[in-house]
C-alpha positions as CSV (number, residue, x, y, z in Angstrom):
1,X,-31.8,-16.2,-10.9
2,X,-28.7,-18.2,-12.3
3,X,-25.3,-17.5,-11.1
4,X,-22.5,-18.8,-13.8
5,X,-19.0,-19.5,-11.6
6,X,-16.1,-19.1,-14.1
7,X,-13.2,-20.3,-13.9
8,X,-10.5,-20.5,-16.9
9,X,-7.2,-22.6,-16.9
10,X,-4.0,-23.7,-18.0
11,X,-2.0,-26.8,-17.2
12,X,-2.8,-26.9,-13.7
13,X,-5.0,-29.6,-13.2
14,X,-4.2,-30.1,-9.6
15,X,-4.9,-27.0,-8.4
16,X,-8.1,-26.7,-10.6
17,X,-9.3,-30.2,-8.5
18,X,-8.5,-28.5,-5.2
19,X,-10.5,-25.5,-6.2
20,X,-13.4,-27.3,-7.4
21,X,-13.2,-29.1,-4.6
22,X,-13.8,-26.0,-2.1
23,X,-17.0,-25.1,-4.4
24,X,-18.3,-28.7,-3.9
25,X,-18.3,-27.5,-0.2
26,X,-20.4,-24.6,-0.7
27,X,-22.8,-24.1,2.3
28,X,-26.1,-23.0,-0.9
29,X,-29.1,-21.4,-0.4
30,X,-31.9,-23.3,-0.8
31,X,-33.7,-21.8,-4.2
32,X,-29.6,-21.2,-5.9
33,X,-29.6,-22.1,-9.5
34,X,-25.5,-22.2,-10.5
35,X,-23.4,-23.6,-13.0
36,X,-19.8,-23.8,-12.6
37,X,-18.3,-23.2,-16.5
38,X,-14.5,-23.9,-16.9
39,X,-12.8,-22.9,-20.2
40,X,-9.6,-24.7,-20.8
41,X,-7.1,-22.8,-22.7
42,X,-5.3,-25.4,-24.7
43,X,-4.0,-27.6,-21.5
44,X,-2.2,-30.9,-22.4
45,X,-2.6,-32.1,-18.7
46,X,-5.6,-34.3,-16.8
47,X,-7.8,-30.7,-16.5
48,X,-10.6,-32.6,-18.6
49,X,-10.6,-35.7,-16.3
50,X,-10.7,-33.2,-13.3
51,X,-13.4,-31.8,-14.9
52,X,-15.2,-35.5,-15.0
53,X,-14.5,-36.2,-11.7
54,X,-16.7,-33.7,-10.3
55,X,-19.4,-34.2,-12.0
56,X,-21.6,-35.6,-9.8
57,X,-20.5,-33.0,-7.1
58,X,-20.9,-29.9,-9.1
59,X,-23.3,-28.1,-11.9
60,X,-20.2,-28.5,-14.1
61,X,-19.3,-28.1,-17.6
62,X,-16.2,-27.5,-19.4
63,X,-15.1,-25.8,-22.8
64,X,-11.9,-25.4,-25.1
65,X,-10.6,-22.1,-26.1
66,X,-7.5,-22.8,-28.2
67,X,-6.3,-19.3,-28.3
68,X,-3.8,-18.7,-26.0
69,X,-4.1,-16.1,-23.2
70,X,-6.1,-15.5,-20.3
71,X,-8.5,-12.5,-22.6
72,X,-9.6,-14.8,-24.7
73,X,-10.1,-17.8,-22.1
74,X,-12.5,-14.7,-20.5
75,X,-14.1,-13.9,-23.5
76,X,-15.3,-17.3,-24.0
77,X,-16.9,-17.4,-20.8
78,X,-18.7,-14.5,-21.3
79,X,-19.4,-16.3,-24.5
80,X,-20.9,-19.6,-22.9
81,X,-22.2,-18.1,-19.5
82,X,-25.8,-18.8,-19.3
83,X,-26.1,-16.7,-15.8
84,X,-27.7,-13.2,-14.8
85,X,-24.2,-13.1,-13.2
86,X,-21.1,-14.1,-13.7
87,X,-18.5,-14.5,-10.7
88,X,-15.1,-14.6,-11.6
89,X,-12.5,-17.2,-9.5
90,X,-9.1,-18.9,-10.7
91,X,-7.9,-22.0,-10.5
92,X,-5.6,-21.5,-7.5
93,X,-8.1,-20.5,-4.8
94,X,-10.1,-21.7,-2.3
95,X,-13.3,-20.3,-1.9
96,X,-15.0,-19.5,1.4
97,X,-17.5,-21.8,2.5
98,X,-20.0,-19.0,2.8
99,X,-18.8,-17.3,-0.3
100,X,-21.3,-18.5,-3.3
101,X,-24.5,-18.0,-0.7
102,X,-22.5,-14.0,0.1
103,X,-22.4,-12.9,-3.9
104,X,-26.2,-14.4,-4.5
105,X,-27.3,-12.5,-1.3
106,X,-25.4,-9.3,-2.9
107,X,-27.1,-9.9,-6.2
108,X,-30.8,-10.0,-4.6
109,X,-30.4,-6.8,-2.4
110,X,-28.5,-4.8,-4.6
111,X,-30.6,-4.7,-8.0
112,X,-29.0,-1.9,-9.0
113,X,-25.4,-2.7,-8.7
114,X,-23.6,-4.6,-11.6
115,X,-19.6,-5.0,-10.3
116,X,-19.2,-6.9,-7.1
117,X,-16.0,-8.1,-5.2
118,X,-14.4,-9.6,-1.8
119,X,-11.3,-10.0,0.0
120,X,-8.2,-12.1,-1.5
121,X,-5.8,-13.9,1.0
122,X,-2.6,-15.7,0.6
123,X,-1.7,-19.1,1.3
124,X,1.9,-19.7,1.1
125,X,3.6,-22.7,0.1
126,X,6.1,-23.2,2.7
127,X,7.4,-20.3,4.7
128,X,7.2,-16.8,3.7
129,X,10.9,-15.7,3.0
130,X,12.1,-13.4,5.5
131,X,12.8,-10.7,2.8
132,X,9.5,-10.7,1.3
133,X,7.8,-11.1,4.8
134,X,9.5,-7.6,5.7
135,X,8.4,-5.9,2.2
136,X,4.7,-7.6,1.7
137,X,3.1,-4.4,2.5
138,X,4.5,-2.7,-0.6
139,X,4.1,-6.1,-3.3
140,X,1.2,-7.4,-1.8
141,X,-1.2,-6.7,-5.0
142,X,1.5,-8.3,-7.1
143,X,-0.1,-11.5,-5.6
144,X,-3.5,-10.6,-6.1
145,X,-4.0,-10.1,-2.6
146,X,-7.4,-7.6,-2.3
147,X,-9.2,-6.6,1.0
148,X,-10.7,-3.1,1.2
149,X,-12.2,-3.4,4.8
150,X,-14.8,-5.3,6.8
151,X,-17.7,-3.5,5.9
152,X,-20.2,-3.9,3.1
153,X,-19.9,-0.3,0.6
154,X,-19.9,0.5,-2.5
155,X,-16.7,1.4,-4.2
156,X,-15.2,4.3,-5.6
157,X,-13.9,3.7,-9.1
158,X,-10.0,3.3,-7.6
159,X,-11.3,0.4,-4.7
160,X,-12.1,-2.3,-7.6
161,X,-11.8,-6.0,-6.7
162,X,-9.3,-8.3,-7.9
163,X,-9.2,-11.1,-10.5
164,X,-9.5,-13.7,-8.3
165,X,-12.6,-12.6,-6.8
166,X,-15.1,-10.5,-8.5
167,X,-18.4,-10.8,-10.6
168,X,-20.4,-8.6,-13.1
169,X,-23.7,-8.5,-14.4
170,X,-23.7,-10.6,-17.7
171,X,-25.7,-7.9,-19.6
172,X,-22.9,-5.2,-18.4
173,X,-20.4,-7.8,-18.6
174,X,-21.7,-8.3,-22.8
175,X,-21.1,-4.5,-23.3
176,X,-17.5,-4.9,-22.2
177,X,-15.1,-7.1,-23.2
178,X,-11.4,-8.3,-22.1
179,X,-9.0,-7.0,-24.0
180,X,-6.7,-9.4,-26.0
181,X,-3.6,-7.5,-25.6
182,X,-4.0,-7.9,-21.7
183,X,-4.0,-10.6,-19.3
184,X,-1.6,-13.1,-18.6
185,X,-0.7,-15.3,-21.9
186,X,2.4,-17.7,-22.4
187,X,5.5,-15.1,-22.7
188,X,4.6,-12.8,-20.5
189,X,3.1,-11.4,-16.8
190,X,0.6,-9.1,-18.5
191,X,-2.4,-8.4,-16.3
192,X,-4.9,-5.4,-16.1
193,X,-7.6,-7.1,-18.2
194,X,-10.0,-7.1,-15.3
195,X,-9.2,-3.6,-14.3
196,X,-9.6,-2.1,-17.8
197,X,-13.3,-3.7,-18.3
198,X,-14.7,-2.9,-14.7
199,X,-13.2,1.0,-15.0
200,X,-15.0,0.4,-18.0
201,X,-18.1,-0.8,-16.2
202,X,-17.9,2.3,-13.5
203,X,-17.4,5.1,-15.7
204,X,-20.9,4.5,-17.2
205,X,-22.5,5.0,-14.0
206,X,-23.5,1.5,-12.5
207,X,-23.0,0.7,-8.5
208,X,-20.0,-1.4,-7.8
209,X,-19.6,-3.1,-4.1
210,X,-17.5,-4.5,-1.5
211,X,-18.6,-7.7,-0.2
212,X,-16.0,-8.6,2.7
213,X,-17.6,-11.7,4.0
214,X,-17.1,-13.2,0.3
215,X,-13.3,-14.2,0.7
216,X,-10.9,-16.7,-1.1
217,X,-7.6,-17.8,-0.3
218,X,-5.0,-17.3,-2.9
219,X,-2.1,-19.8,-3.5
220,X,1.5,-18.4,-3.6
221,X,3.7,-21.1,-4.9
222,X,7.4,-21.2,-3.8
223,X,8.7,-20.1,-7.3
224,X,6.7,-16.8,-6.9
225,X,8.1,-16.0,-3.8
226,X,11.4,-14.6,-5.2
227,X,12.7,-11.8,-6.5
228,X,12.9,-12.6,-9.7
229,X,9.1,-13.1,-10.0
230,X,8.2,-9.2,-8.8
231,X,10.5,-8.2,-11.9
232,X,8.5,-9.8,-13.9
233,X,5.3,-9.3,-12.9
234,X,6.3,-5.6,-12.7
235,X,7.6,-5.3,-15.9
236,X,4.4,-6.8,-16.9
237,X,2.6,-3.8,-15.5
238,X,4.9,-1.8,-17.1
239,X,3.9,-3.0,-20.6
240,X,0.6,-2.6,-19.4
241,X,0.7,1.1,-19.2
242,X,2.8,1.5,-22.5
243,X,-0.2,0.8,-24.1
244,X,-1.7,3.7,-22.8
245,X,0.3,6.4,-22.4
246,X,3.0,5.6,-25.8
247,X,0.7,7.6,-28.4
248,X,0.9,10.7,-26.4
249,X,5.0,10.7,-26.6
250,X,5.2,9.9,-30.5
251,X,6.6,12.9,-31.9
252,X,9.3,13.5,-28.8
253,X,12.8,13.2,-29.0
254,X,14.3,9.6,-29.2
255,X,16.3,6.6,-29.2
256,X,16.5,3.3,-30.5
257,X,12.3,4.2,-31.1
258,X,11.9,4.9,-27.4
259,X,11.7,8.5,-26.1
260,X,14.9,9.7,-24.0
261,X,13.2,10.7,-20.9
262,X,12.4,7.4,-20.8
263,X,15.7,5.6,-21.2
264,X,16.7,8.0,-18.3
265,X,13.7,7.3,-16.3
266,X,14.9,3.4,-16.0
267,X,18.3,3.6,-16.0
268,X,18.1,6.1,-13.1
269,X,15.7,3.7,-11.8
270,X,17.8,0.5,-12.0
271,X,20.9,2.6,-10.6
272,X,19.0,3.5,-7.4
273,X,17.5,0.2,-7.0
274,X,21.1,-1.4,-7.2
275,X,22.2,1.0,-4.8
276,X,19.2,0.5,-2.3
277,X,19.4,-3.1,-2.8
278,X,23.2,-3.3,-1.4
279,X,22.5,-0.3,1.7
280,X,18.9,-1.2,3.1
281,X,16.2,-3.7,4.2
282,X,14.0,-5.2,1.8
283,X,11.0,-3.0,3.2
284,X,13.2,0.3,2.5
285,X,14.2,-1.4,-1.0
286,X,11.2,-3.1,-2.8
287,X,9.7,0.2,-3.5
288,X,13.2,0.5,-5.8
289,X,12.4,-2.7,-7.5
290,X,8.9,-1.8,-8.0
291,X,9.6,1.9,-9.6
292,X,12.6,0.0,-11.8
293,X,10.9,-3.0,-13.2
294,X,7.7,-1.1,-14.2
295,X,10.0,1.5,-15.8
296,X,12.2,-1.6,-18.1
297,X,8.7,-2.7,-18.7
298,X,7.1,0.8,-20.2
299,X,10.5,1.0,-22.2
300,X,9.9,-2.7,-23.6
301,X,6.7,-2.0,-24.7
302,X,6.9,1.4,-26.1
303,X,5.0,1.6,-29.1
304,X,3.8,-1.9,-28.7
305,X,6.9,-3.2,-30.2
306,X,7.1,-5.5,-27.1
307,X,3.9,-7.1,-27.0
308,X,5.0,-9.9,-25.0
């Protein structure tokens, strides 16, 4: 059995070596057959001389896709994969020593299972702010942070692993496809890609499971740890589901090409943020920035006339 590690990236070259680095660590079992496939999506920094340097340290290769966006970095690793499996990772974690040898044992025992996942963790740069601290519970998953427990089971189709950490049979993984429209790109916090093709995955009936021993660590740069970044990423999700739910609400009332329940949806929604904002603790009011930026976001993207 061969077991394709993907990785796609952007213009962060030093993160990518620090990454590669952890799977160079790998504790293997003895009979593992693994490549490690990185698809560069158009970087203009040192990514290919990364690449080079660990060369003699890993089963590595590396490929261009030029169009932009994480879909289509995806797609071409689904593409170029040559493994039975291929197990997803970014180029801002740290892997578990243990967690390559975890996902092949998974992949032996569980022949019929064909969407597999483990635990994400933060690692901070610098000190958690005090605000965030207080409201983590509630924006956790805006990080990527994933753990479902400390015991082996197989998942329900709303306990799916995160993008971080997850793999997929390759001939299941064929059938489905990231969709362009998703994922993160170069305007925009889009995400959801993942989730829409292992939904995708589950809904025809194959096992998915919880591997808790296979962690990562995630890294949560300073400039992420602000405010301003849940907006954004919440917004994102909110474009995200107004490419869902907009072709249901066509032929409603509204304004500006936007129906009016939903104008009044975020503008109710920004008002009571504001207000929660000034009057409570950030674990009382990040609920309020949640509910508002996802509803700015659905609003943007109404009709996709905000694809960005």
């Amino acid at each position: 059995m061969l077991i394709t590690v993907a990785i796609c990236t952007w213009n962060r070259s030093s993160l990518l070596r620090e990454a590669l680095g952890s799977l160079a660590r790998s504790q293997l079992p003895a009979d593992l057959a693994w490549e490690v496939l990185v698809v560069d999506n158009g970087s203009s920094d040192d990514t290919k001389g990364v690449v080079a340097e660990l060369r003699d340290a890993l089963p590595i290769r590396c490929v261009l896709e030029p169009a932009p966006g994480l879909s289509h970095a995806r797609n071409r690793c689904v593409d170029e994969a040559n493994g039975s499996y291929i197990l997803w990772t970014d180029d801002d974690v740290i892997v578990d020593r243990g967690w390559l040898r975890e996902y092949a044992r998974a992949f032996r025992e569980l022949p019929n299972a064909a969407v597999f996942g483990g635990p994400v963790r933060a690692r901070f740069e610098g000190s958690l702010p005090a605000w965030l601290a207080a409201a983590w519970p509630q924006v956790e998953s805006a990080y990527g942070i994933r753990d479902l427990g400390s015991v082996v089971k197989r998942l329900a189709s709303d306990q799916l692993p995160f993008g971080s950490n997850y793999a997929v049979r390759r001939s299941e993984q064929r059938r489905h496809r990231y969709d362009p429209r998703l994922g993160r790109n170069r305007h925009a916090l889009l995400g959801g890609e993942e989730t829409a093709v292992l939904s995708a995955i589950v809904r025809d009936g194959v096992e998915a499971w919880w591997l808790p021993q296979a962690s990562v660590d995630h890294w949560i740069p300073r400039d992420r740890q602000t405010v301003g970044y849940l907006e954004r990423y919440y917004r994102g999700q909110g474009r995200v589901r107004a490419l869902r739910e907009a072709a249901s609400n066509l032929r409603k009332p509204a304004a500006f090409g936007r129906p009016l329940w939903l104008w009044r949806q975020a503008l109710e929604a920004e008002a009571a943020y504001r207000l929660n904002r000034t009057l409570r603790r950030p674990e009382q009011w990040a609920a309020s920035l949640v509910k508002a930026s996802i509803a700015w976001g659905l609003l943007a993207g109404w009709n996709g006339s905000d694809p960005a």
